[in-house]
Phi, psi and omega in degrees: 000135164315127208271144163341275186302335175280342162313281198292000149240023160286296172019272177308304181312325174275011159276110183287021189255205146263098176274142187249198205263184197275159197212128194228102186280155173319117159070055172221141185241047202224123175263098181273122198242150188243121198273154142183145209256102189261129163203142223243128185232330156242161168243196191295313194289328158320275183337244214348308189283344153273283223295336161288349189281328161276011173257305152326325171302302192297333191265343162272011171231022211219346198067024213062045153071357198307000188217012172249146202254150198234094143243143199258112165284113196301148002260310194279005184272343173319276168313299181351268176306328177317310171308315207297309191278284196323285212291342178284315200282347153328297233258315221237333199062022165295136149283099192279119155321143157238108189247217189220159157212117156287156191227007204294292190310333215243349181294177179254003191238012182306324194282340175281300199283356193066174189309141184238156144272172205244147202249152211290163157212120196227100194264156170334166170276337174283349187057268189196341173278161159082022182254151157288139136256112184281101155284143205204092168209165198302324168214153158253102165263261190287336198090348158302300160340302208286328183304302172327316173282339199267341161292320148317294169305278181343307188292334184261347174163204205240032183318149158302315173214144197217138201244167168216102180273131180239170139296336188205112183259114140289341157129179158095008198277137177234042180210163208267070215245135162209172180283115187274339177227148208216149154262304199218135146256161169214124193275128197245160155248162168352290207289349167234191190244146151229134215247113177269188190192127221188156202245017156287314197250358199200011129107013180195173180246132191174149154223113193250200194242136169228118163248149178240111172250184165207122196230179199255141165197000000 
């Protein structure tokens, strides 16, 4: 039989994860460790192949993109759409305007999270009325971010139309928002994250999966 500390340090050895260090409450005699869990769900070759797959999308529901404008909500819907725009004019020889829209003034969560910086909003020189507009960013969650652009937009002008592309739809929504273009669904739970990557902004291409548990011992 196993001596106690030698249980408990087969235990530990047989964890494939990343434990992060034991964290012990006051007048508590319960030690708690907390995991997390990396697991890589597109790769660079993947990332490439949605995004040509939503830049076909986009030009077979756009009539070849001839009257649509791409903007990308910072930080990573940027490059994004810049691909975006790059792999239609490949496909089609379109040039897709490209701009930028911060959405920072317009969340609904300023007063909870405190001061943010406020990040550029740079639209075409034709600017946006009377355009499809394509909003473009990396993942969809609650829809707040997006109830956030489409209020940003009311302000810089009038599109005809305003569309949403992401890379990635994660569930969960809790406003009545939904995606005209997808790269990928992915079914998430509460308890995990999904971390896009990009190699404008984060030296590689990759979207991955983080879950956090925590257990008692």
């Amino acid at each position: 039989m196993l001596r106690p500390e030698a249980a408990v340090a087969l235990k530990l050895s047989r964890r494939p994860l990343t434990t992060r260090p034991v964290r012990r409450g006051r007048g508590s005699a319960l030690a708690y460790h907390e995991t997390v869990q990396h697991k890589i769900i597109v790769s660079d070759s993947d990332l490439a192949r949605i995004v040509d797959r939503i830049s076909h999308q986009i030009l077979e529901k756009t009539d070849g993109a001839r009257d649509a404008v791409l903007l990308g909500i910072p930080t990573r819907g940027v490059p994004l759409a810049r691909r975006l725009a790059a792999r239609i004019e490949a496909f089609e020889g379109v040039r897709v305007p490209v701009g930028t829209l911060d959405v920072t003034l317009y969340r609904d969560d300023l007063r909870l999270r405190g001061a943010r910086p406020i990040g550029p909003t740079d639209l075409p020189p034709d600017g946006i009325d009377g355009r499809r507009v394509i909003l473009v960013d990396d993942v969809l969650f609650s829809g707040r971010t997006i109830r956030a652009a489409l209020d940003a937009l009311a302000d810089l002008g009038r599109p005809r139309l305003v569309q949403l592309a992401v890379l990635v739809d994660r569930g969960h929504r809790e406003l009545p928002i939904r995606a005209d273009y997808v790269g990928k669904n992915i079914p998430t739970g509460l308890d995990e994250s999904v971390r896009v990557k990009l190699a404008e902004t984060d030296g590689t291409d990759e979207v991955r999966l983080t879950t956090q548990s925590g257990d008692a011992s």
